[in-house]
N, C-alpha and C positions, 0 to 999 in steps of 0.2 A: 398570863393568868389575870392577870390586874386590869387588862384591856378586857378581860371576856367579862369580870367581874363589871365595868363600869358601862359593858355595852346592857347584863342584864339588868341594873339598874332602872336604865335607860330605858327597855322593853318592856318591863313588866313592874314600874312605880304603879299604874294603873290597876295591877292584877284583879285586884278583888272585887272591884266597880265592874271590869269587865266580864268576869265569869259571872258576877251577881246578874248585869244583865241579860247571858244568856238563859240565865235560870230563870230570869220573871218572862223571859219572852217567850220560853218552855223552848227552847235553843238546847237543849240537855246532849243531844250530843257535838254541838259545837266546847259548849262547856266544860263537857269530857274530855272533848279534843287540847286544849288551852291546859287544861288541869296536865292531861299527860305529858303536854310538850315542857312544862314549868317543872312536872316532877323529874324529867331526864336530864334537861340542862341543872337544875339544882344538885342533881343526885349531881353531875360532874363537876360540878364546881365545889361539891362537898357541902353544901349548906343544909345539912342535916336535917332541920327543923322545917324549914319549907318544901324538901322534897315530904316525908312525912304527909305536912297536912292537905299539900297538893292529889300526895298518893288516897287520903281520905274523900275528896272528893271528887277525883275521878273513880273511885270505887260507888259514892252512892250517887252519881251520874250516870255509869255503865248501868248501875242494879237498875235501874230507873227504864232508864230503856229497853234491859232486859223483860223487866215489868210488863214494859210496854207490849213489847214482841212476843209475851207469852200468856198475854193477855190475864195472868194471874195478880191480882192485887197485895203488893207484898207493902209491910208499914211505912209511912212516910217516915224522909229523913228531915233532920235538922239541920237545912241548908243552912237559915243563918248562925248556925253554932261553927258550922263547920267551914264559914267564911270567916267570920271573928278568928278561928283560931289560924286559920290562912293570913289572916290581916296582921295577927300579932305576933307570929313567928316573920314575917314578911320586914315588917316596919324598921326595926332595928338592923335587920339586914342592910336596907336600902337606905337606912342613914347612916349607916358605917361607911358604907361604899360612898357615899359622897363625900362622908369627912375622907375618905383615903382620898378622893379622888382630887377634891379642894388642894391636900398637902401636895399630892402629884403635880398637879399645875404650877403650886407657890415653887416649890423643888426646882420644877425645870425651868421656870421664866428667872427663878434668881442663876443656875446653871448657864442658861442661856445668853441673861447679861453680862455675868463674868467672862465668859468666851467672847462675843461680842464686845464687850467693855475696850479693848485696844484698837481695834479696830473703827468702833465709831466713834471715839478719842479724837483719831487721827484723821477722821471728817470731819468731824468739829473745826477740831485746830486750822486745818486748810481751811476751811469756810470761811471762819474767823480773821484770817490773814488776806483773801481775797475780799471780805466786805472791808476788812480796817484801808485796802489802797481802793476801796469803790471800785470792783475790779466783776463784770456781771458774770464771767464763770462761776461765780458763786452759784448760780442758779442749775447749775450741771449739777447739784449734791442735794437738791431738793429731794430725788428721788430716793436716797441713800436716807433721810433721815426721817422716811415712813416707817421704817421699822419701831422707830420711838412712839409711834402711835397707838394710845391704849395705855400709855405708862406713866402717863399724868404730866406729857406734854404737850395734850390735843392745842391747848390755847396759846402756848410759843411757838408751834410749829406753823400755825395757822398765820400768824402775826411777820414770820419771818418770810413763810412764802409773800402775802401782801407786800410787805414792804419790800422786798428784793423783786417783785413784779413790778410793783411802782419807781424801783430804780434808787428806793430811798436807804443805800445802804448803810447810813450811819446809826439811823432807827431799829433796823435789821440787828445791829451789833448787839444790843441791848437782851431782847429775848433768847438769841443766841447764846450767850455769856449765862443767862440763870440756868438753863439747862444744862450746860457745862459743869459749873458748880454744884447742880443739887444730882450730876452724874458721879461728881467727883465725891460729894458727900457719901452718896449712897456705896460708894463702892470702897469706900473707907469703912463706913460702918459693918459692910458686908467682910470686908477683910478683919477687921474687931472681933467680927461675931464666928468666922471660921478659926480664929486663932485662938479663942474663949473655948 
């Protein structure tokens, strides 16, 4: 549910830019088309307020063409009323759904370090003890500690590859070692914060 919730996010942040321009380009039934497929996914996802104002204007979309096809002139509608209120049941929808979707990510990457945590520990530590005797299988765990990438150790991992390319393993020790410690901090803090 939470996946289908953050795929419509995804789809349809745009909505009402996009159905506004089939409307100016007299697109009316592309427009209807869009309005209905947003009312069916909403209606399933339970979002109440946007199926509603989607179901509003794919009704004076259809009437519209109906119009058209019957060649009888029936009153105009108030597209832009009827997209403002498309906009404004919409918006809070799709900032909810990224705050979920934000805690989702924060959720599983702190999940993910914990599970991980023992394991790239224990590449560390071997790294560590193969640079402390200048020893170049160091460089076989280069690959092992991409994973760390994105988690705010782009500039030590960078620095370790370098210098364990250049053979300079005592330099290598040093970058090695903060991120060790600020793994170790972090998962101290994280174990604090699950025992709070």
């Amino acid at each position: 549910y939470k996946q289908m919730l953050f795929d419509f996010a995804k789809k349809y942040s745009d909505l009402t830019e996009e159905i506004r321009t089939k409307i100016v380009e007299n697109s009316l039934s592309e427009a209807r088309k869009i309005a209905h497929t947003v009312k069916g996914v909403a209606g399933n996802l339970s979002i109440d307020s946007v199926q509603a104002a989607a179901f509003e204007l794919e009704k004076a979309t259809a009437a519209f063409e109906l119009d058209k096809a019957t060649k009888e002139r029936l009153p105009g509608f108030n597209y832009n009323k009827l997209l403002s209120d498309l906009e404004q049941s919409l918006q809070p929808v799709i900032e909810s759904i990224k705050s979920l979707q934000k805690d989702s990510v924060q959720n599983s990457l702190s999940q993910n370090m914990t599970t991980d945590y023992r394991e790239t520990r224990l590449i560390l530590i071997k790294m560590a003890q193969l640079l402390k005797t200048s020893n170049s299988d160091a460089e076989n765990y280069l690959d092992e500690l991409q994973k760390l990438k994105g988690g705010g150790f782009d500039e030590e991992l960078q620095l370790i590859e370098e210098f364990i390319g250049n053979f300079d393993f005592e330099n290598a020790k040093k970058p090695l070692q903060r991120v060790i410690d600020t793994l170790e901090s972090q998962q101290i803090a994280s174990a604090g914060t699950i025992n709070d």
